[in-house]
C-alpha positions as CSV (number, residue, x, y, z in Angstrom):
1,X,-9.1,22.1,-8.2
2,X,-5.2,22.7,-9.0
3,X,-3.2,19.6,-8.2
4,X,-0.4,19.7,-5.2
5,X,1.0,16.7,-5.5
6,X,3.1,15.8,-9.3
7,X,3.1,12.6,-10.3
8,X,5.8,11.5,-13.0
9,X,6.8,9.1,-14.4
10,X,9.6,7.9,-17.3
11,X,7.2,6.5,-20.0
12,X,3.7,5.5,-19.8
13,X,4.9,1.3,-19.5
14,X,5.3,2.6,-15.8
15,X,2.0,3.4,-15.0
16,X,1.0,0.2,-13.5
17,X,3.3,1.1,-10.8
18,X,2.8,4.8,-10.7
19,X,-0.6,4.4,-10.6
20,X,-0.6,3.2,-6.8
21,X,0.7,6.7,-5.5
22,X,-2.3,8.2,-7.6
23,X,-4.8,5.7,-5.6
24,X,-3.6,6.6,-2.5
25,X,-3.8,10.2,-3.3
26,X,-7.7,9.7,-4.3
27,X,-8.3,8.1,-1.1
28,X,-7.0,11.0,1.3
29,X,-8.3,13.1,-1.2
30,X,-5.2,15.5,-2.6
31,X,-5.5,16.4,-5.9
32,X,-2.5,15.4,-7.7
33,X,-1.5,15.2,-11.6
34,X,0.1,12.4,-14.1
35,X,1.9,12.7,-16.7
36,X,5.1,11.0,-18.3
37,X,8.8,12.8,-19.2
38,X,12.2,11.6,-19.9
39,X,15.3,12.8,-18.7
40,X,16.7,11.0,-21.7
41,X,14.1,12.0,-24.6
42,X,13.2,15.3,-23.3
43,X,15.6,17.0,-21.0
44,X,14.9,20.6,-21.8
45,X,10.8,19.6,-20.7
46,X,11.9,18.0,-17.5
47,X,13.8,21.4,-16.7
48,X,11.2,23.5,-17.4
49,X,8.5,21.3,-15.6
50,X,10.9,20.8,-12.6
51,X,11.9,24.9,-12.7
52,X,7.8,25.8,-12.5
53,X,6.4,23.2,-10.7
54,X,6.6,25.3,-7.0
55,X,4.9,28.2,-9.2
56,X,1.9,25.7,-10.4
57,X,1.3,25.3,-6.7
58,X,3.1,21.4,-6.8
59,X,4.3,21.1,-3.2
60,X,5.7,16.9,-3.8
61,X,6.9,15.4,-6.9
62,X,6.7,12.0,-7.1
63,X,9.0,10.5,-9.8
64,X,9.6,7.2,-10.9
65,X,12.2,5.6,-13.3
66,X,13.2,2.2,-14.6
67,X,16.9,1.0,-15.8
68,X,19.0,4.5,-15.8
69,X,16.4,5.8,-14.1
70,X,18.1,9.4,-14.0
71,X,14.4,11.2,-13.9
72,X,14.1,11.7,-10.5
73,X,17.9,13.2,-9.9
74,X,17.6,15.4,-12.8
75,X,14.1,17.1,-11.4
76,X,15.6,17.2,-8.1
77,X,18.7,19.5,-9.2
78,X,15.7,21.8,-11.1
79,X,13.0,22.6,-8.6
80,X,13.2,23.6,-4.3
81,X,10.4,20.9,-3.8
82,X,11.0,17.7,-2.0
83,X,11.3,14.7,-5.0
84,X,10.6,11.0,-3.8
85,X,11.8,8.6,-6.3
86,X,10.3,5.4,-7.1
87,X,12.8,2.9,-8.4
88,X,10.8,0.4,-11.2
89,X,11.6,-2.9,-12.5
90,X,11.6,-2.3,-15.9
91,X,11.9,-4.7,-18.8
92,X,15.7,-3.4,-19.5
93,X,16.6,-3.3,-15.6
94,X,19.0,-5.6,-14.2
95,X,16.3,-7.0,-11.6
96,X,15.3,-3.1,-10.5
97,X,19.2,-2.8,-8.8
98,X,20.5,-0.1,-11.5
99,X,17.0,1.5,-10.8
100,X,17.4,1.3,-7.2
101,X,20.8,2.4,-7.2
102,X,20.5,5.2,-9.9
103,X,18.0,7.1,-7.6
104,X,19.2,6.1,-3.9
105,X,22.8,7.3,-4.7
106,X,22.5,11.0,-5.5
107,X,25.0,13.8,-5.1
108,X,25.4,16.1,-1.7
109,X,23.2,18.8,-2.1
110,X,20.2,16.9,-4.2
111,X,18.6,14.5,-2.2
112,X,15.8,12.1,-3.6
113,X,13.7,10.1,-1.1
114,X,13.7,6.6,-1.8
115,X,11.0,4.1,-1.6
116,X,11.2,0.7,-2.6
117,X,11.6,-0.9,-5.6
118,X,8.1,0.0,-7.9
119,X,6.7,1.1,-4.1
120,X,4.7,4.0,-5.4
121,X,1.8,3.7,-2.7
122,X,4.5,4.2,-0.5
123,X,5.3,7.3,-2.2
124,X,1.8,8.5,-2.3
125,X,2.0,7.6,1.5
126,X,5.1,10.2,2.3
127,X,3.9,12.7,-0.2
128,X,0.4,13.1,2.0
129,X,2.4,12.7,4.9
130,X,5.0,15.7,3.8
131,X,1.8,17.8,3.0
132,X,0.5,17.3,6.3
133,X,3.2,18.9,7.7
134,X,1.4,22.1,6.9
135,X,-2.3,21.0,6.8
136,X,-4.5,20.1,9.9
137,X,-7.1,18.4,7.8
138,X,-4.8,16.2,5.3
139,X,-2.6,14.8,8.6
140,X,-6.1,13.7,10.4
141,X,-6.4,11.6,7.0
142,X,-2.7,10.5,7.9
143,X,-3.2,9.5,11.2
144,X,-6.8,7.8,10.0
145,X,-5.0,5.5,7.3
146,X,-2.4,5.0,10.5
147,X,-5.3,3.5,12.8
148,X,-6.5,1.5,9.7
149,X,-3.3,-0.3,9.4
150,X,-2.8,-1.0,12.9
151,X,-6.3,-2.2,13.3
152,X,-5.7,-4.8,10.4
153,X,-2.9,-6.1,12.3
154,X,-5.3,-6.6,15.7
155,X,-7.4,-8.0,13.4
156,X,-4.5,-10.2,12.0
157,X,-3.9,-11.3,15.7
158,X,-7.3,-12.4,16.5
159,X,-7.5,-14.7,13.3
160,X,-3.6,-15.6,14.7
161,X,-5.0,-16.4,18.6
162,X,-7.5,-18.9,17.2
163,X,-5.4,-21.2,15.1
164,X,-4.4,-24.2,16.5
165,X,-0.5,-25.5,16.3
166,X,1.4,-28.2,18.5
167,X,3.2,-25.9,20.8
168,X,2.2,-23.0,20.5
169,X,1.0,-21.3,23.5
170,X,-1.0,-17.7,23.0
């Protein structure tokens, strides 16, 4: 099984976070890999890994970053594939903003998808839904997951309907 989504991520202290978009990956069932690099430790391996990831058969790279967090930038100007960046609140982050800001504000001509701030089931949740762009069998997973949510919130409702407030009339 080769992998087709790339999962990185600055320095193994962000796998707690990272580890989210792997989960949701499992669960629809797309292979993906993990591993960490660092656009300030190693920046000639982040080239090379963002120049041949499209030849490995990586279609999504998921990237995530605390404080500078310059990671997912830097792979973006290296490889054709879409990069989503996953902003972390790090121990040397000023409350996740730098983070935030460091990936959100990139450059004309290399664009990062954002997600929230250490939202990296989100960005498990775009990288399946970019895939399924071009795959029948990974968007009926998509729209499954969708019907799952939405059925949590009927669900929600229901619980919602039978509690009893002053006032309150549905």
């Amino acid at each position: 099984m080769k992998p087709r989504v790339s999962i990185i991520m600055g320095s193994t202290s962000d796998l707690k976070v990272m580890e989210q978009a792997a989960k949701f990956l499992a669960e629809i069932e797309i292979p993906y890999e993990i591993n960490a690099l660092s656009a300030h430790r190693v920046p000639e391996m982040v080239a090379d890994f963002a120049r041949q990831a499209h030849l490995r058969g990586i279609e999504v790279i998921i990237a995530g970053a605390g404080g500078a967090a310059h990671l997912p930038g830097v792979i973006a100007a290296f490889t054709p594939l879409p990069v989503i960046g996953v902003p972390i609140k790090s121990s040397n982050s000023i409350d996740g903003w730098d983070s935030v800001l460091s990936i959100l504000q990139m450059p004309a001509g290399i664009p990062v998808a954002t997600v929230a701030l250490d939202g990296a089931r989100n960005a498990g949740i775009l990288a399946a839904q970019i895939i399924s762009t071009g795959d029948g069998a990974v968007r009926e997973k998509v729209i499954d997951f969708k019907k799952e949510l939405a059925a949590k919130i009927d669900a929600a409702n229901k619980e919602l309907a039978a509690v009893q407030m002053p006032y309150k009339v549905n």
